[in-house]
C-alpha positions in Angstrom: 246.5 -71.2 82.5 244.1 -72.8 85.1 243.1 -71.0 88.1 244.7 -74.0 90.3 246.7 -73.2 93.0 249.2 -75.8 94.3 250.5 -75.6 98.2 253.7 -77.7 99.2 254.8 -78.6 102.4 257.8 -80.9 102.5 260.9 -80.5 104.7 263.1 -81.6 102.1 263.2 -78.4 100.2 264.7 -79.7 97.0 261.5 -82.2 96.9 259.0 -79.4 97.1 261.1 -77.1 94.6 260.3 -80.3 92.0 257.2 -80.5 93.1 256.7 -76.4 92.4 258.3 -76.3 89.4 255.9 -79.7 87.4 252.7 -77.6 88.8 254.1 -74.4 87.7 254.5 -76.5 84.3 251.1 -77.9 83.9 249.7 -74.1 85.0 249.2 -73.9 88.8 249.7 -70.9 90.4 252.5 -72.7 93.0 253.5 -71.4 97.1 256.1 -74.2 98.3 256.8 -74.5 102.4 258.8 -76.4 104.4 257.4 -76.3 107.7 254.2 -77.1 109.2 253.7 -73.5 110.7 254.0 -71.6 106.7 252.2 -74.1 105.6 249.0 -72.9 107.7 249.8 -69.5 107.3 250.1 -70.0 103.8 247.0 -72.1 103.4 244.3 -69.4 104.7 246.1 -66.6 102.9 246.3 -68.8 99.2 243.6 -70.8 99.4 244.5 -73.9 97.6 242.8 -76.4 94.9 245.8 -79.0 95.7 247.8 -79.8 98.4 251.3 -82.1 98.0 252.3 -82.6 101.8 255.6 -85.0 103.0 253.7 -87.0 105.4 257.0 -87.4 107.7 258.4 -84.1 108.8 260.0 -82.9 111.8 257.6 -81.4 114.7 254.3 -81.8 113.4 253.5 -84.5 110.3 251.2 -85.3 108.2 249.0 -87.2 110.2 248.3 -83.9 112.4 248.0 -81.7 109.0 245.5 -84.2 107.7 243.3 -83.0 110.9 244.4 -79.7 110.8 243.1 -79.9 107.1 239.9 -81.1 107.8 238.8 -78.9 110.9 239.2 -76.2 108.4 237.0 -77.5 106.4 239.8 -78.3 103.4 238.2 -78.8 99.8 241.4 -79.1 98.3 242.8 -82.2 96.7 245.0 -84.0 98.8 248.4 -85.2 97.6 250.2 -87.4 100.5 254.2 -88.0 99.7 256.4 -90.3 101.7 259.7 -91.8 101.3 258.9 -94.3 104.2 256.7 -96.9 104.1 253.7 -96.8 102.1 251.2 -98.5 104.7 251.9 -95.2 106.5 250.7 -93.2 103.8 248.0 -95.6 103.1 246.8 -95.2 107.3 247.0 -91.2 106.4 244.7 -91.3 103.6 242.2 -93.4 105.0 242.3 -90.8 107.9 241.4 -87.9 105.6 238.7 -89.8 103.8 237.0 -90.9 107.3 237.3 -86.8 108.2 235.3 -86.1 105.3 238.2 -85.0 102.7 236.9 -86.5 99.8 240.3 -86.5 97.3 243.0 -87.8 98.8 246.1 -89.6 96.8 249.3 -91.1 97.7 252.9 -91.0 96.4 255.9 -93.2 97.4 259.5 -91.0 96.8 261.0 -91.3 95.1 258.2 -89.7 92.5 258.4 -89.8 89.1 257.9 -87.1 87.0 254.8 -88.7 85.1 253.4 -90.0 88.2 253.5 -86.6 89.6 252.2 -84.9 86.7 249.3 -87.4 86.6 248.3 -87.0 90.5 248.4 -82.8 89.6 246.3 -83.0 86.9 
């Protein structure tokens, strides 16, 4: 077992259960969220090595979290998920790498299991 700790934050519960359950597979210590409020409660009180957030969510998304991230000085790896198009995952990474976050990956949903397992690792 690693001493990795994997934070999700994805509206769609059922996506961030998956996502929980392959990082609880490879050895991650796992919290799952699906709001943008647990999520920073959640962040200061785990501490995370990796970070899977849905990049469109209701109320505040991923573009915000991404700043959110890095005024908190986030050194965890960085794992942006959308179902929508990929240029706007592509404009959220390039946000977090210009704030100083130095890992940041993108999926498209719907995610495939090795995909996934490869981005965690």
């Amino acid at each position: 077992m690693t001493d990795g700790r994997l934070l999700v934050v994805d509206d769609e519960p059922e996506f961030g259960e998956y996502v929980g359950r392959v990082g609880e597979r490879i050895g991650l210590a796992v919290r799952v969220t699906t709001n943008a409020t647990k999520f920073k409660e959640t962040f200061h009180a785990f501490d995370p090595t990796v970070i899977v957030m849905d990049i469109v969510m209701p109320e505040v998304d991923g573009i915000e979290l991404i700043e959110w991230l890095s005024e908190n000085e986030c050194t965890a790896k960085v794992i942006l998920v959308t179902g929508f198009n990929p240029h706007y995952a592509d404009a959220t990474q390039k946000l977090g790498e210009a704030r100083g976050m130095m890992s940041v990956t993108t999926l498209t949903k719907p995610v495939s299991l090795a995909d996934l397992k490869a981005a965690l690792s």
